[in-house]
C-alpha positions as CSV (number, residue, x, y, z in Angstrom):
1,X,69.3,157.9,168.1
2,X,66.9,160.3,166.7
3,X,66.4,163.9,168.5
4,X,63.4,162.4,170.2
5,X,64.1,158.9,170.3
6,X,64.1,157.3,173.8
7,X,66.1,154.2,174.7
8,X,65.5,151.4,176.8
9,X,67.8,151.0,180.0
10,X,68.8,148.0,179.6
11,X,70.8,149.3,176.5
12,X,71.5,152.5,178.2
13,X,73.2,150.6,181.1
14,X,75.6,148.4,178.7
15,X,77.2,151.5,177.4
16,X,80.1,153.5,178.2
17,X,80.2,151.3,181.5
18,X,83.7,152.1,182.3
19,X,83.4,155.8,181.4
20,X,80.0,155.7,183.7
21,X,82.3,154.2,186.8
22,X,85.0,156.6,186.7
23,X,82.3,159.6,186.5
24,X,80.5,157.8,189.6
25,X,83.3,157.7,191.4
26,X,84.7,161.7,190.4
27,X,81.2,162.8,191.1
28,X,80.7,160.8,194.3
29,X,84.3,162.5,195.7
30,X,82.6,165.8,194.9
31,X,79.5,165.1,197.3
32,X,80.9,166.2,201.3
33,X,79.3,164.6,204.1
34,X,76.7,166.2,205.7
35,X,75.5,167.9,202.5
36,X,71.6,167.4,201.4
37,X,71.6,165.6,197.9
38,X,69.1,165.3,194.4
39,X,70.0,162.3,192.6
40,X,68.1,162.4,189.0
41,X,67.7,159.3,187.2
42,X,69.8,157.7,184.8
43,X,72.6,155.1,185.0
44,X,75.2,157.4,185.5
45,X,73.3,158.7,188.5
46,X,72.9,154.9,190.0
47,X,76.3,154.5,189.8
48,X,76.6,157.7,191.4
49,X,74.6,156.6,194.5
50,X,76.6,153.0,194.5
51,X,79.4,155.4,195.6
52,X,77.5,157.3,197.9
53,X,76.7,154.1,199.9
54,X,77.2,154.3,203.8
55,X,77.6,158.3,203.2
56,X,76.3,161.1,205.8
57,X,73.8,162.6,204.0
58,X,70.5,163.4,203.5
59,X,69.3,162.4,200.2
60,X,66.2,162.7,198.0
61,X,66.3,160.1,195.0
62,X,64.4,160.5,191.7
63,X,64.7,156.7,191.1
64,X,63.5,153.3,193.4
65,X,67.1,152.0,192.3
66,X,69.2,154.3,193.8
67,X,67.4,154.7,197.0
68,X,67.4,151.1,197.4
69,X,70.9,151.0,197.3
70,X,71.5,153.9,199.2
71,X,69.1,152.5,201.9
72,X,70.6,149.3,201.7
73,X,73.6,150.5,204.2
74,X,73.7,152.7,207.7
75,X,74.3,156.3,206.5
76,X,72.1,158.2,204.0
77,X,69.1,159.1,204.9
78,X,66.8,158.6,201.7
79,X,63.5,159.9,200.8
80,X,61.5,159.4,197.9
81,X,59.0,161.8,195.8
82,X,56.4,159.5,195.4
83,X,53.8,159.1,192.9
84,X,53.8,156.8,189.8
85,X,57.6,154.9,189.0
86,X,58.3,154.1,185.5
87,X,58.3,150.3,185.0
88,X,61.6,150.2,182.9
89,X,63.9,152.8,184.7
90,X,62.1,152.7,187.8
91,X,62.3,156.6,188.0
92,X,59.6,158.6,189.3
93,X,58.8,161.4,187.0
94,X,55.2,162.9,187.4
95,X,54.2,166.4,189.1
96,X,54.3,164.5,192.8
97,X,57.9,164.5,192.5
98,X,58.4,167.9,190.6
99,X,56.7,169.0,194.0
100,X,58.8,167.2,196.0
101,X,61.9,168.4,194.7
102,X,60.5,172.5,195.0
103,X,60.2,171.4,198.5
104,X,63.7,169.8,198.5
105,X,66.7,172.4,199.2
106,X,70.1,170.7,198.0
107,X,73.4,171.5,199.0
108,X,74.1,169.6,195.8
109,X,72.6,168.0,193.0
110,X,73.9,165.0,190.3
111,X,72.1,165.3,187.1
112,X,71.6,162.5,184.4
113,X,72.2,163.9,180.7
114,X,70.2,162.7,178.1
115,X,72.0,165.1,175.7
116,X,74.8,168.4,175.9
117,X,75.8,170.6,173.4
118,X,77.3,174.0,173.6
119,X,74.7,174.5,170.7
120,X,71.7,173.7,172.3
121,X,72.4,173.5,175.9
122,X,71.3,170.6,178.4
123,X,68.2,168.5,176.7
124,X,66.1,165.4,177.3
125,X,63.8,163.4,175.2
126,X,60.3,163.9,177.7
127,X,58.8,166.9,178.6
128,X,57.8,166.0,181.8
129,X,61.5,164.9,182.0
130,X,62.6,168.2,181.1
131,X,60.4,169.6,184.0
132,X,61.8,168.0,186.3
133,X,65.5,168.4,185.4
134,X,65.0,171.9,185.8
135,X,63.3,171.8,189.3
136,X,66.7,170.5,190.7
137,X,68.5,173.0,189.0
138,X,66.5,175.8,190.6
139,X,66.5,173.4,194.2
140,X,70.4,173.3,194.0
141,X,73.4,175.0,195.2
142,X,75.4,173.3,192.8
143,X,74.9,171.0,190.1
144,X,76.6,168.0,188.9
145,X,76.4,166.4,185.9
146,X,78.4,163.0,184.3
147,X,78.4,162.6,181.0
148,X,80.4,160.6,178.7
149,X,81.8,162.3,175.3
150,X,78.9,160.6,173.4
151,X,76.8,163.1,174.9
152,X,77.9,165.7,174.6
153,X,77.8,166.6,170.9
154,X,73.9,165.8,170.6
155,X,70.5,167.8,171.2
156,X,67.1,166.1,172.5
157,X,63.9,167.2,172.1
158,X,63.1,169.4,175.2
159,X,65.3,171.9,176.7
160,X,65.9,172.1,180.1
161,X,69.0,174.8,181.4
162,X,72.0,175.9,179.9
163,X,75.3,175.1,180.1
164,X,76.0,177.8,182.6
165,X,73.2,176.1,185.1
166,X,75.7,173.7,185.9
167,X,78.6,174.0,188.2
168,X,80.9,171.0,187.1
169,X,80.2,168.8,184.1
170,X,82.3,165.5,184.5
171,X,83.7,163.2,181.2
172,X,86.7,161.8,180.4
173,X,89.6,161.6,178.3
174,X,88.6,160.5,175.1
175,X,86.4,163.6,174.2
176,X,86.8,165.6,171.1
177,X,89.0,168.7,171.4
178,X,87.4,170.8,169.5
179,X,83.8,169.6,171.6
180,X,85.9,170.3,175.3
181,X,87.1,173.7,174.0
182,X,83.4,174.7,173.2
183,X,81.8,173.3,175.8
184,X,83.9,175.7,178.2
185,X,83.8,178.7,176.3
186,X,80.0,178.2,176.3
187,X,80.8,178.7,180.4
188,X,81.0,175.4,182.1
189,X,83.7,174.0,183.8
190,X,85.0,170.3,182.8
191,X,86.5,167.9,184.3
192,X,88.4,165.5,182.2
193,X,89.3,161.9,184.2
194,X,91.1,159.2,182.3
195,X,89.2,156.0,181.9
């Protein structure tokens, strides 16, 4: 896609869908029970919260699909921003959540990426997107982010933290040596799981 080409989540959720379950699961293992949790939106970050089912914590959800199926089981206790959900990713995305997640203090956070590069850093396609993705980095003790190798070798539109923001960045085996070697030395650790 384009720099600032959205795309729908239906196709976003047919690709890289075995890559996307063995980041869930990697990320999921790196969430301890009893710790307060931001999931973003994204995919990856449903998936995410599939594996965080029946889990003791205390979780704020930036999309209606993964608090329903974190509140579909004893365990979690889910909240919700509020305000106006997107009709096709069901992700809630206007200032009422921004506020919600200044509010929020996370022992932890999961982060969707729309696009990494040790170039340009961690970017999205929206502004307000962008807005948000940076009030869970500055609500977080850690960060968390899955990403397949895809993307990370791209830019978006709208910047929203560096590389260095994030405490663990999650892919697998198939990514580009050269891309892994840069991405560290750029001052992230990686985590490579075979798929």
């Amino acid at each position: 896609p384009r720099r600032g080409a959205d795309q729908p989540i239906s196709l976003r959720r047919s690709e890289d869908l075995e890559a996307k379950r063995v980041l869930a699961r990697a990320t999921a293992a790196l969430v301890d029970d009893g710790e307060s949790v931001i999931i973003d939106n994204g995919t990856t970050c449903e998936m995410v919260a599939e594996n965080l089912v029946g889990r003791d914590i205390r979780v704020l959800c930036l999309s209606l699909s993964a608090a329903a199926t974190l509140a579909s089981a004893p365990g979690p206790v889910v909240t919700v921003p509020g305000g106006i959900v997107e009709t096709d990713t069901l992700a809630m995305l206007t200032t009422t959540a921004v506020d919600a997640v200044r509010r929020f203090r996370a022992d932890v956070a999961v982060l969707g990426a729309c696009a990494v590069s040790a170039q340009s850093g961690l970017t999205c396609t929206e502004d307000h997107d962008a807005v948000l993705k940076a009030a869970i980095i500055g609500s977080s003790s850690r960060c968390l982010m899955p990403a397949p190798p895809r993307k990370l070798t791209r830019s978006s539109t709208y910047g929203f933290g560096t590389l260095s923001d994030l405490d663990t960045l999650l892919t697998t085996t198939d990514i580009d040596p050269e891309t892994l070697t840069g991405l560290r030395e750029a001052g992230v650790s990686v985590e490579v799981h075979d798929v």
